[in-house]
C-alpha positions in Angstrom: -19.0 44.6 38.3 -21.7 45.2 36.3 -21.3 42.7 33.2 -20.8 40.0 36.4 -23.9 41.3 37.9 -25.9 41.4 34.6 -24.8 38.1 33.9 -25.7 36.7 37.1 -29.1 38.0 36.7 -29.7 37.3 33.4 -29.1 33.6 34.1 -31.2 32.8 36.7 -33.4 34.7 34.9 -33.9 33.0 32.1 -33.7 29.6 34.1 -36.6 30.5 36.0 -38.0 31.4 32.2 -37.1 27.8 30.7 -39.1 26.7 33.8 -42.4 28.7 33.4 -42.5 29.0 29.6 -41.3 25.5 28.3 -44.4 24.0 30.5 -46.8 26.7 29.4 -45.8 26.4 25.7 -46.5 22.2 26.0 -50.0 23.5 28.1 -51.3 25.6 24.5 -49.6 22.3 22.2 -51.6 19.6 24.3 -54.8 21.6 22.9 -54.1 19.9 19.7 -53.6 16.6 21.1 -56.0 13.6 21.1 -58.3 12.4 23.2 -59.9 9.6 24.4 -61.0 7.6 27.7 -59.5 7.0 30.4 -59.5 5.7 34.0 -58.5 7.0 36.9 -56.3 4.6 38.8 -55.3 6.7 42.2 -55.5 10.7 43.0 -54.4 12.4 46.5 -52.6 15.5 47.3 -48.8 15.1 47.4 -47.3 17.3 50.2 -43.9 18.5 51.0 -42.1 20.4 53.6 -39.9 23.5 52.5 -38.4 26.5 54.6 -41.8 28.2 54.3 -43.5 25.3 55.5 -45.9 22.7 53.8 -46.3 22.6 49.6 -48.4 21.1 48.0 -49.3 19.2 44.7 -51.2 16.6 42.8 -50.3 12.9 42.4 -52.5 11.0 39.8 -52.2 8.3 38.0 -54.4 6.9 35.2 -54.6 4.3 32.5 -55.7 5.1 28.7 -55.7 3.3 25.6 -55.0 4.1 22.0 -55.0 1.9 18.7 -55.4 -1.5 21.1 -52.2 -0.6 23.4 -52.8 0.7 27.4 -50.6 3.0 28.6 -50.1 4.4 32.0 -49.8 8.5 32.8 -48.8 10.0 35.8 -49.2 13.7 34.0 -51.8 15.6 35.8 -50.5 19.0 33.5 -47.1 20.2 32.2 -45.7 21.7 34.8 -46.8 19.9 37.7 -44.1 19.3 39.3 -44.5 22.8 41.0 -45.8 23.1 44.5 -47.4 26.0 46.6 -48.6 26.3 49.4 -52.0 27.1 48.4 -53.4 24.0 49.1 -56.7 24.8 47.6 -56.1 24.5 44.2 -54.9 20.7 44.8 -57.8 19.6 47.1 -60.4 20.6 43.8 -57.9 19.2 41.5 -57.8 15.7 43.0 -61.7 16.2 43.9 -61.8 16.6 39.9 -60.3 13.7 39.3 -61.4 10.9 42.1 -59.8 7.7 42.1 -62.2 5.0 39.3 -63.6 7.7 37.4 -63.6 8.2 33.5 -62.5 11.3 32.2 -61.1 12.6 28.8 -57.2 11.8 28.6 -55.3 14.2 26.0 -52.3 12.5 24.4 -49.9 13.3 21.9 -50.6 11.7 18.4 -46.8 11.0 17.9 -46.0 9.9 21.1 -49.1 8.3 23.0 -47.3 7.8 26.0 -47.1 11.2 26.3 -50.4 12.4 27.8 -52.1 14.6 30.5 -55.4 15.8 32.1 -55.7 19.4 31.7 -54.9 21.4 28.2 -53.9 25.0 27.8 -52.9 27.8 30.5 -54.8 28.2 33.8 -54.7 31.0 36.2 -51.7 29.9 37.9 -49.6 29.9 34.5 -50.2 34.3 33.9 -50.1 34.7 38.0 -46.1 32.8 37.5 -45.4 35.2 34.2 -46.5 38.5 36.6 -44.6 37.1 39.3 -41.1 37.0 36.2 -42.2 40.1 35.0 -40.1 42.7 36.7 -37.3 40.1 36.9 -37.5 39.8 32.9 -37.5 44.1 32.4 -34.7 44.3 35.1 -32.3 41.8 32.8 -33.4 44.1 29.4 -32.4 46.9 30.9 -29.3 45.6 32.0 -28.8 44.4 28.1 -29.7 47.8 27.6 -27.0 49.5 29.6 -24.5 47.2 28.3 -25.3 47.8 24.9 -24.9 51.8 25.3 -21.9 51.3 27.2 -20.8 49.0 24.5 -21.4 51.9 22.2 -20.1 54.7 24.3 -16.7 52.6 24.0 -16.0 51.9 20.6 -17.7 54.8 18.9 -17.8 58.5 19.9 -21.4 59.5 20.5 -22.1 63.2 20.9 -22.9 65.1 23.7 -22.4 62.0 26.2 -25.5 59.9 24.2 -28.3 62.6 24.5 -30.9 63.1 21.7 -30.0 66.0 19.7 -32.7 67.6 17.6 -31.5 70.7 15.4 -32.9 72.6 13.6 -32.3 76.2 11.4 -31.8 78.3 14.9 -32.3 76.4 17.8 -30.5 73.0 19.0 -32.9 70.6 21.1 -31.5 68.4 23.6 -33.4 65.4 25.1 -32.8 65.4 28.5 -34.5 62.7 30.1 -33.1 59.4 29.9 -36.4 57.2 29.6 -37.5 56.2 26.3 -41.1 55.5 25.7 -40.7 52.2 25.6 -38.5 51.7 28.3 -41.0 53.9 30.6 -44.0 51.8 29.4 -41.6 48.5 30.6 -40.9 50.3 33.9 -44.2 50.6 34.2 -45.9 47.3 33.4 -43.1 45.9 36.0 -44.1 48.1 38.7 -48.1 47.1 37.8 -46.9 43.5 37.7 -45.2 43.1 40.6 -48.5 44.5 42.9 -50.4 42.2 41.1 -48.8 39.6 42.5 -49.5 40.7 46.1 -53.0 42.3 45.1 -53.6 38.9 43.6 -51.9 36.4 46.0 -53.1 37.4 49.0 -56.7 37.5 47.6 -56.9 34.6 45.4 -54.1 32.0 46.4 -51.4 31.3 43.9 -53.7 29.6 41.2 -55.8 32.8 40.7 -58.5 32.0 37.4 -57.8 32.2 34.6 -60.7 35.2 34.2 -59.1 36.8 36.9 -55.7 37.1 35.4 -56.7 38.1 32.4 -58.7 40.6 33.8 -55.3 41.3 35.5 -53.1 41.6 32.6 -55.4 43.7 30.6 -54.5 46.3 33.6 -51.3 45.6 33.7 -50.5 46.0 30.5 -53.1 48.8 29.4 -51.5 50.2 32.4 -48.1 50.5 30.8 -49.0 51.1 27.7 -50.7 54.4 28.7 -47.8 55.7 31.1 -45.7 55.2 27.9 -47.9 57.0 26.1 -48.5 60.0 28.2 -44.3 59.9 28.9 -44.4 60.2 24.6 -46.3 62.8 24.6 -44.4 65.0 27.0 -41.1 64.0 24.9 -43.2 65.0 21.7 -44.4 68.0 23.2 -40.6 69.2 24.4 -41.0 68.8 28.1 -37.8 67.3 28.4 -36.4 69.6 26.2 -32.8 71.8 27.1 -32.9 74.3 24.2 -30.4 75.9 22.6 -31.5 79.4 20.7 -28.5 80.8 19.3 -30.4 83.4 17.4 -32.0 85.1 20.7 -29.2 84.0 22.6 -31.1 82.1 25.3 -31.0 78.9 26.9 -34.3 77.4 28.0 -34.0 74.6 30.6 -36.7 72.1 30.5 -39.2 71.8 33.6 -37.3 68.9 35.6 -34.3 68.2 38.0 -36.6 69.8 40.4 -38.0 72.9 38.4 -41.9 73.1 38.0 -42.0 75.1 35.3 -39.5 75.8 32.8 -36.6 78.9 32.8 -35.7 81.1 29.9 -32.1 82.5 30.8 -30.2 85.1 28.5 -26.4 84.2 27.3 -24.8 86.9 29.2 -26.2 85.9 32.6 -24.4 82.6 32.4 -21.5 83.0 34.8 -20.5 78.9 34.1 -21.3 75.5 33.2 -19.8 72.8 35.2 -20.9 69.2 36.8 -21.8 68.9 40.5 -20.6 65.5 42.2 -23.4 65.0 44.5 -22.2 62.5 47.1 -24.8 60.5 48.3 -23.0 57.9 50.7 -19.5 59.1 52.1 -18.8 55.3 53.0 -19.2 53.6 49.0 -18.1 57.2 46.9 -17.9 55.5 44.1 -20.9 53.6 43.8 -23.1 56.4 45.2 -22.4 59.6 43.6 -24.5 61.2 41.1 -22.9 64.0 38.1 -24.9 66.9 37.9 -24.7 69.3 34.4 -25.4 72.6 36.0 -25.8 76.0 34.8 -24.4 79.1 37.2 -26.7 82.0 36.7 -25.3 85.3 37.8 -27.2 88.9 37.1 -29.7 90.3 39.8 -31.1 86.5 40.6 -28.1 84.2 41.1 -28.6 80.8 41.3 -27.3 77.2 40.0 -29.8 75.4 38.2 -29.4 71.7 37.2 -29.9 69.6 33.6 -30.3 66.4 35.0 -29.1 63.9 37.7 -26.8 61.6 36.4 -24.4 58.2 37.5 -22.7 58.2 34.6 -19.4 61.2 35.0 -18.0 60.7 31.6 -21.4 61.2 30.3 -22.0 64.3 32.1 -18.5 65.9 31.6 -18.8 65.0 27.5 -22.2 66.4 27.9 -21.1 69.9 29.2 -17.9 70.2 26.8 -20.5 69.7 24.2 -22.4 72.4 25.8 -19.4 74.6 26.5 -19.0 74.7 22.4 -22.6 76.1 22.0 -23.4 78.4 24.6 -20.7 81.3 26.0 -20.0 81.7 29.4 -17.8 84.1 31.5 -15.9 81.0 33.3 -14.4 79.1 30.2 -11.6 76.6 31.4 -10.7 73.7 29.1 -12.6 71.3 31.6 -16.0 71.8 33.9 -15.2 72.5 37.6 -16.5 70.3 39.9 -18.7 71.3 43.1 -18.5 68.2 45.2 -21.7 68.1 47.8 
């Protein structure tokens, strides 16, 4: 189900993609282009009727000649074909452009038929790549997930896939799941996709181009500093389940709902075992979440948990690993299971 849904996803995706980027690449190409004068033969504001009501667009066409020859173009920008329904934008464009007026016509020096009005990227073209933004991180961290499941299959990794950082006494064990990259990703998504409605509901659909670049400079210093702080906490061991075999302790790292983190002694560890926490009784399967937990006996007992997982054959390969490095009175050849 998941390869179908990733696929799925990852193809309309990157048809949506072919749509915006093709155009915008032609937009930064046609600043190389040549120019020379044109006319302007007709110019009104083509409108359309959808399911969210009326679209609209431009409609121009002009004449232009190069080496002796006329040719006729229709091209107001790549990409025109699009239509909103911020009708602004195409009530200045045609005002730009009013029917019998010269202006500068850009054509291709290959192929002069090939011609438009406007060169490189406006507003409207970094407004359409925040709008793909968290569509584009949601399919790389689908090929993600694939790819570690791909890896999970055909080779054995230890400990379920975890980070594991030894040294002479003590065994580190990354518990969190987010990489710094993937957290600054998560992150430029989540900016992204309020930009949009910080952005759309303020400035229309063709934003300027100042705007959005002031924009993305938020958007992506944004993510680039979450990432950074989310590094620094993995550098600084906040995430860290450690292992010290020569003081016989196990320190558990300051998540899974712990504030701080807690130092407990070998012989107060009664077990280790994964908790099924089921979150929806009517779709089990797709809605529980494995626990790794640690039950604490001695004068304060308790069960305190490693992480919150959805993957079970991670967390089980993850506590068997454990089992092998830190003793417990409850031993049995598999975890037991607490189901919620």
């Amino acid at each position: 189900m998941l390869l179908v849904f990733a696929l799925f996803w990852s193809t309309l995706t990157l048809l949506f993609d072919g749509f915006m980027f093709v155009p915008m690449a032609r937009q930064v190409i046609a600043l190389n282009y040549a120019t020379t004068q044109g006319t302007i033969v007709s110019s009104k504001v083509a409108t359309a009727d959808s399911d969210d009501g009326t679209v609209y667009g431009v409609k121009i066409e002009y004449t232009y000649s190069v080496d002796g020859q006329t040719y006729n173009g229709t091209r107001y920008r790549f990409g025109d074909h699009w239509k909103s329904s911020d009708h602004q934008w195409a009530y200045l464009a045609v005002a730009k452009f009013p029917a019998g007026a010269k202006v500068p016509v850009y054509y291709s020096p290959r192929h002069h038929q090939e011609a438009v009005l406007v060169t490189g990227l406006e507003g409207a073209d970094l407004f359409l790549l925040a709008f793909m933004t968290p569509f584009n991180v949601v399919m790389l961290f689908l090929a993600h997930a694939g790819w570690r499941r791909w890896l999970k299959r055909w080779f054995k990794l230890p400990a379920g896939g975890v980070e594991i950082i030894t040294d002479t006494h003590r065994t580190r064990v990354r518990m969190t799941e987010w990489s710094p990259a993937g957290t600054a990703m998560a992150a430029i998504a989540l900016l992204a996709f309020l930009s949009i409605f910080a952005v759309g509901f303020t400035h229309g659909f063709h934003p300027s181009l100042p705007l959005m670049g002031i924009t993305w400079s938020i958007i992506l210093t944004g993510g680039c500093l979450i990432g950074s702080w989310h590094a620094l906490n993995i550098r600084r061991g906040k995430f860290d389940l450690v292992i010290d075999g020569q003081n016989g302790v196990l320190e558990l790292p300051a998540i899974a709902g712990r504030k701080t983190r807690r130092r407990i002694p070998f012989p107060h560890i009664e077990d280790l075992l994964v908790q099924t926490v089921r979150i929806n009784h009517a779709s089990e399967e797709a809605r529980a979440n494995y626990t790794p937990a640690v039950v604490i006996g001695g004068d304060t007992p308790a069960t305190e948990k490693l992480a919150v997982w959805r993957d079970e054959k991670k967390a089980y390969e993850f506590i068997q690993w454990l089992r092998e490095r830190v003793p417990c009175k409850n031993n049995p050849q598999r975890p037991l299971v607490g189901r919620f």
